[in-house]
mmCIF file as gemmi writes it, N, C-alpha and C atoms, coordinates in Angstrom:
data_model
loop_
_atom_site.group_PDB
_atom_site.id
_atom_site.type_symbol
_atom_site.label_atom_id
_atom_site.label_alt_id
_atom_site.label_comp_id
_atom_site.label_asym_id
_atom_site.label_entity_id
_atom_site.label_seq_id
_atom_site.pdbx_PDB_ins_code
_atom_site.Cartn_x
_atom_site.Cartn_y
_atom_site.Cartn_z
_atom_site.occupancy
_atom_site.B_iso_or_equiv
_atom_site.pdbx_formal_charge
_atom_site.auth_seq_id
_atom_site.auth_asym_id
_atom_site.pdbx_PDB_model_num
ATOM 1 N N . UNK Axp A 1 ? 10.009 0.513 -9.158 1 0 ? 1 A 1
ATOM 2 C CA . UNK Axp A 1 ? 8.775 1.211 -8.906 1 0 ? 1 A 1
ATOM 3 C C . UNK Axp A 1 ? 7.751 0.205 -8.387 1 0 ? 1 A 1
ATOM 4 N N . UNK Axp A 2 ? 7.35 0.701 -7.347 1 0 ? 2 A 1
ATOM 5 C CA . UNK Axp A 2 ? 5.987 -0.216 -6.917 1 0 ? 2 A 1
ATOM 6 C C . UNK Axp A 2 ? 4.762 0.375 -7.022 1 0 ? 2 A 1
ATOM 7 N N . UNK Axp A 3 ? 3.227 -0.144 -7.241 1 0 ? 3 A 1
ATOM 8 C CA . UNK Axp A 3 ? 2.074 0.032 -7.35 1 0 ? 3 A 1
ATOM 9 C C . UNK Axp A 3 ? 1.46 -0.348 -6.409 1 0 ? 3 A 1
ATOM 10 N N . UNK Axp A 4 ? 0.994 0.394 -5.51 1 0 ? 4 A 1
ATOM 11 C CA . UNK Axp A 4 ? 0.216 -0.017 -4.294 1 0 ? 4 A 1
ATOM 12 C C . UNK Axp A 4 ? -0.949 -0.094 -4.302 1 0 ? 4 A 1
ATOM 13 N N . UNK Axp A 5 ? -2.317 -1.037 -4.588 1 0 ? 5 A 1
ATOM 14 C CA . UNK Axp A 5 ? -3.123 -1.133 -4.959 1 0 ? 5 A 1
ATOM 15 C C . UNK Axp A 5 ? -4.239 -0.844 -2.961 1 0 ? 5 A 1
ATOM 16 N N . UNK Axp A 6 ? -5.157 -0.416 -3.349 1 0 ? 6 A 1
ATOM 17 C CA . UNK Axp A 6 ? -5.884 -0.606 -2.134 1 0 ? 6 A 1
ATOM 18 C C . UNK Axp A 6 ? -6.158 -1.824 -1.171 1 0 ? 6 A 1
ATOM 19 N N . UNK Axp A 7 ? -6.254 -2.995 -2.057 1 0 ? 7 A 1
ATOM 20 C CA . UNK Axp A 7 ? -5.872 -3.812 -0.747 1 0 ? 7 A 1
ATOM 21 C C . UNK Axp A 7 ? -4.499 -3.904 -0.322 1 0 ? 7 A 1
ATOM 22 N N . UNK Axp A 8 ? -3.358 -3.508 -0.934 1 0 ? 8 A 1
ATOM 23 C CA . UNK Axp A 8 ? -2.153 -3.449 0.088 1 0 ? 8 A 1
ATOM 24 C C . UNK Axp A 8 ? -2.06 -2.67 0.995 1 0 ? 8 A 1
ATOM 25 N N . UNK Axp A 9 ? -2.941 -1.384 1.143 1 0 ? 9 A 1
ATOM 26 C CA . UNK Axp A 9 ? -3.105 -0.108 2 1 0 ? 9 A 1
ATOM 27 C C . UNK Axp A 9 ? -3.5 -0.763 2.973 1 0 ? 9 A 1
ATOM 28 N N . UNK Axp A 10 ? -4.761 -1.497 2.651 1 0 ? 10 A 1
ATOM 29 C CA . UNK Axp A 10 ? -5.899 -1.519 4.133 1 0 ? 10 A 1
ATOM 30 C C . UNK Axp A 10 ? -5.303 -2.963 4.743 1 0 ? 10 A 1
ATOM 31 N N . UNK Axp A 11 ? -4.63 -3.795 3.772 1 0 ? 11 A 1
ATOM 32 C CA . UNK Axp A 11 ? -3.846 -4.83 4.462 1 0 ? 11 A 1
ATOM 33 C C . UNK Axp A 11 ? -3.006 -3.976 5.719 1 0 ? 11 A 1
ATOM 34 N N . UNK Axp A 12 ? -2.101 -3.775 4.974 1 0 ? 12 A 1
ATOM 35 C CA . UNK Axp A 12 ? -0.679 -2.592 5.594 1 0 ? 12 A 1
ATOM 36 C C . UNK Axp A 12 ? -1.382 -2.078 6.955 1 0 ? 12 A 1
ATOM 37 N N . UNK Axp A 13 ? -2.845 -1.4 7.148 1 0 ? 13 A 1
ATOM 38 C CA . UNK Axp A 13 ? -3.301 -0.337 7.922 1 0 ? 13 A 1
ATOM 39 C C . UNK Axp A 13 ? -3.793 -1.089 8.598 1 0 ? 13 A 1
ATOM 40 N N . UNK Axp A 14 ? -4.075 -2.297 8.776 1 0 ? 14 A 1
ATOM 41 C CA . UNK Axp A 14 ? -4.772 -3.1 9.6 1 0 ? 14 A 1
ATOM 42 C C . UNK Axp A 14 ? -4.165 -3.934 10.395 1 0 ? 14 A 1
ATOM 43 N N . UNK Axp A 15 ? -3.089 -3.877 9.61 1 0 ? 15 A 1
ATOM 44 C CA . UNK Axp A 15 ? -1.806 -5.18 10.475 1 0 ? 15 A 1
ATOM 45 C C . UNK Axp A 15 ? -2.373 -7.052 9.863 1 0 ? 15 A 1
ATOM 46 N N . UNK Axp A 16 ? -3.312 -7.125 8.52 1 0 ? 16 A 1
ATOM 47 C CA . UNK Axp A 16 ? -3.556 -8.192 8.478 1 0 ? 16 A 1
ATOM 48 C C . UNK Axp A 16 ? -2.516 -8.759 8.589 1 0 ? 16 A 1
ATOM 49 N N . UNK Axp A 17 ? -2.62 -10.437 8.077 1 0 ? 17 A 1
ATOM 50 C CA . UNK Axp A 17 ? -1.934 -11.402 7.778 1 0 ? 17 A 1
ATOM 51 C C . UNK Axp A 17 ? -0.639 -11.5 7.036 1 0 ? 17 A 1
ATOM 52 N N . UNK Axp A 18 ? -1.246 -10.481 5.871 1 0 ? 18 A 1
ATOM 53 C CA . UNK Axp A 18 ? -0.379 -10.137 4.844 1 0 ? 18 A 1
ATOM 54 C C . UNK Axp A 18 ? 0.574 -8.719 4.922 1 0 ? 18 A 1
ATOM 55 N N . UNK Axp A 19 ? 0.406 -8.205 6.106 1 0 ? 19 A 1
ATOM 56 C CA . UNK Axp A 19 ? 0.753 -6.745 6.229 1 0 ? 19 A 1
ATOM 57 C C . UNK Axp A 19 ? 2.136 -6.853 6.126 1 0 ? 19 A 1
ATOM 58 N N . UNK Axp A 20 ? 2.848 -7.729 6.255 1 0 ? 20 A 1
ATOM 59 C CA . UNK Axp A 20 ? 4.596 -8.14 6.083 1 0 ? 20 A 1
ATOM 60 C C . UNK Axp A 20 ? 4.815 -7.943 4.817 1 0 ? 20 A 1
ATOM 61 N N . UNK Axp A 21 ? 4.318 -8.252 4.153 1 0 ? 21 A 1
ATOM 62 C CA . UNK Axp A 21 ? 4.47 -8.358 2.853 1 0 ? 21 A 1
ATOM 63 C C . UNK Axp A 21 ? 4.441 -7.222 1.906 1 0 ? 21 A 1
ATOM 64 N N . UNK Axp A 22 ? 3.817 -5.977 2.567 1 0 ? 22 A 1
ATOM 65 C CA . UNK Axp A 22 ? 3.613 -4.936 2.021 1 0 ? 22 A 1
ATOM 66 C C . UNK Axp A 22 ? 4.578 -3.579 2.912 1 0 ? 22 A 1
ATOM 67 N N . UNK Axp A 23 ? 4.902 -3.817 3.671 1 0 ? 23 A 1
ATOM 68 C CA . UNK Axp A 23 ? 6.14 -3.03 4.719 1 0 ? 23 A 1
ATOM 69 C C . UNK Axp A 23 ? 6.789 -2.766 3.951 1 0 ? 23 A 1
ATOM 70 N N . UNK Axp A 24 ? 7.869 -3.378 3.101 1 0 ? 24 A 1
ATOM 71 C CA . UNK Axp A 24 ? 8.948 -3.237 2.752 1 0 ? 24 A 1
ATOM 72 C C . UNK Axp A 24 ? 8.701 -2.031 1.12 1 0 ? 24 A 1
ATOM 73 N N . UNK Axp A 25 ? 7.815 -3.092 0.851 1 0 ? 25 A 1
ATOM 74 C CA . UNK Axp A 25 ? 7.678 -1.68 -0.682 1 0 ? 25 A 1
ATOM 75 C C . UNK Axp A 25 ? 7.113 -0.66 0.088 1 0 ? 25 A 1
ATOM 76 N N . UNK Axp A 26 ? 6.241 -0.215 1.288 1 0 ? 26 A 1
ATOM 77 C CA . UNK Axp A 26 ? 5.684 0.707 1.289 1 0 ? 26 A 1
ATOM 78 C C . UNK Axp A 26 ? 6.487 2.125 1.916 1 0 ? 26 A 1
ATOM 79 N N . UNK Axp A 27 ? 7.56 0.995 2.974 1 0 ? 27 A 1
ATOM 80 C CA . UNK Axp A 27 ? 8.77 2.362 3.437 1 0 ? 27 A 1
ATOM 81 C C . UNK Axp A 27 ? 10.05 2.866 2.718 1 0 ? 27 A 1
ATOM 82 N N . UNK Axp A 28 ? 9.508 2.332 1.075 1 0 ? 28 A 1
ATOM 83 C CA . UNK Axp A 28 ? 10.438 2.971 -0.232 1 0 ? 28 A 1
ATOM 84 C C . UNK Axp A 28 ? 9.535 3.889 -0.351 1 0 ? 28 A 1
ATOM 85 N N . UNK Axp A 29 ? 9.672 4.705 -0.103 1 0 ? 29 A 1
ATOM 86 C CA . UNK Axp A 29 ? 8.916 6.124 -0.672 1 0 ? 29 A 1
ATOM 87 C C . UNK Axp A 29 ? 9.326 6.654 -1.921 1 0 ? 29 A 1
ATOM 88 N N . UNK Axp A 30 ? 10.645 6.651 -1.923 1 0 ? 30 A 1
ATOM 89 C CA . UNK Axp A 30 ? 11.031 6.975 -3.57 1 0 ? 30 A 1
ATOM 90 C C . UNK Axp A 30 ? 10.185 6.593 -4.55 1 0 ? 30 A 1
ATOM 91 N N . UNK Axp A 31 ? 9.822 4.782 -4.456 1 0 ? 31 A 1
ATOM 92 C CA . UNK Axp A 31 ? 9.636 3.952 -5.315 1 0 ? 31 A 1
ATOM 93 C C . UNK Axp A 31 ? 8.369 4.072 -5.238 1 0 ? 31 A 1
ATOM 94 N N . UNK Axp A 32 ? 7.48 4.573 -4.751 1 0 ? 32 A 1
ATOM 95 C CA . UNK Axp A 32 ? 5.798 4.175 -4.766 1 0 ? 32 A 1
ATOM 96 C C . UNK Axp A 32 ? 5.207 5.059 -5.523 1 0 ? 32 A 1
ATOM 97 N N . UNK Axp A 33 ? 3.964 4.19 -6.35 1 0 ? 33 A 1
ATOM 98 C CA . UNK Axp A 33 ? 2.902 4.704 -7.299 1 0 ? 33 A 1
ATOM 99 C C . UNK Axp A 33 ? 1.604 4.561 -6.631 1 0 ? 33 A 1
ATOM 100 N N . UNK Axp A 34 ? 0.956 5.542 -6.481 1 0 ? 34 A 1
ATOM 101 C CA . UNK Axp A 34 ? -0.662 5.506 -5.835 1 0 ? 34 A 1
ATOM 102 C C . UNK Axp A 34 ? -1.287 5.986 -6.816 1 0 ? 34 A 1
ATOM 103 N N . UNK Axp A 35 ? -1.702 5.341 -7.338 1 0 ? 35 A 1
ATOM 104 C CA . UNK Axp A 35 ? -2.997 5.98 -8.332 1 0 ? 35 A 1
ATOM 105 C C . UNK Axp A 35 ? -4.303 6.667 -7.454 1 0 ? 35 A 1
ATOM 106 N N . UNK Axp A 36 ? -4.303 7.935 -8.227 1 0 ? 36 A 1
ATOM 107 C CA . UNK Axp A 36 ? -5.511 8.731 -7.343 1 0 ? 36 A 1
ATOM 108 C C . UNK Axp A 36 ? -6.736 7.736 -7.006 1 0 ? 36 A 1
ATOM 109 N N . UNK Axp A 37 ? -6.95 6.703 -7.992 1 0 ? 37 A 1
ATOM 110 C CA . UNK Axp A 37 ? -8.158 6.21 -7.331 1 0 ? 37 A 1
ATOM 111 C C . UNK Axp A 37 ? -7.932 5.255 -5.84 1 0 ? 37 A 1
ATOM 112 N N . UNK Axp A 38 ? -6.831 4.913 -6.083 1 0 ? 38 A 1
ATOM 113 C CA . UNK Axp A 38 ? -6.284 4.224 -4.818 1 0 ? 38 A 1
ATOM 114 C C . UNK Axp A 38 ? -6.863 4.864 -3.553 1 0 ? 38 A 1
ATOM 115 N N . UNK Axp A 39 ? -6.388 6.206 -3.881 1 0 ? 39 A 1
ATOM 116 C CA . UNK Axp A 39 ? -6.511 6.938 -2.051 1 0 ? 39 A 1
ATOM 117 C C . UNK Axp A 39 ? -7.878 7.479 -2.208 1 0 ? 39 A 1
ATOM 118 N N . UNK Axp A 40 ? -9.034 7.287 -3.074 1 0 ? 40 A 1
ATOM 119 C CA . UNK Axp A 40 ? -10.14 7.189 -2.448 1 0 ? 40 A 1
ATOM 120 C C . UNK Axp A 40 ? -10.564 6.263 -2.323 1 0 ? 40 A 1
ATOM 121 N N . UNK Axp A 41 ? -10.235 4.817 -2.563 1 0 ? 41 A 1
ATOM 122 C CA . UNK Axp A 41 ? -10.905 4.082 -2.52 1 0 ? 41 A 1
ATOM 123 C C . UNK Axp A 41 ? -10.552 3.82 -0.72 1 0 ? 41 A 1
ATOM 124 N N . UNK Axp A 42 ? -9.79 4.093 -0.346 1 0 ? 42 A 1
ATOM 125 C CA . UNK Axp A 42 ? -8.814 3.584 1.561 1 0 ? 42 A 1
ATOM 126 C C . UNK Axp A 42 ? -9.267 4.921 1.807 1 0 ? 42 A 1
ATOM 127 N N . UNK Axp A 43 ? -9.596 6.035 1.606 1 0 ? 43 A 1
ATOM 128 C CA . UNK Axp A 43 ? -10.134 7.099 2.206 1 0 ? 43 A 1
ATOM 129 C C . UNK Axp A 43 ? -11.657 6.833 2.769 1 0 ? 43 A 1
């Protein structure tokens, strides 16, 4: 299970530096946890 915290979103959505790093847990869909506050905080 992974936890995707808001800076891995806006990393991920931006293509930072770090956006490699967050690809791989994020195209497990099975595996991902978003906490509701997550998606307002990247909303």
């Amino acid at each position: 299970m992974n936890i995707i915290d808001s800076s891995g979103w806006l990393e991920y959505f931006s293509d930072g530096p770090n956006a490699s790093l967050f690809s791989r847990p994020l195209q497990e869909t099975a595996d991902i946890l978003v906490p509701t506050i997550t998606i307002y905080e990247v909303f």
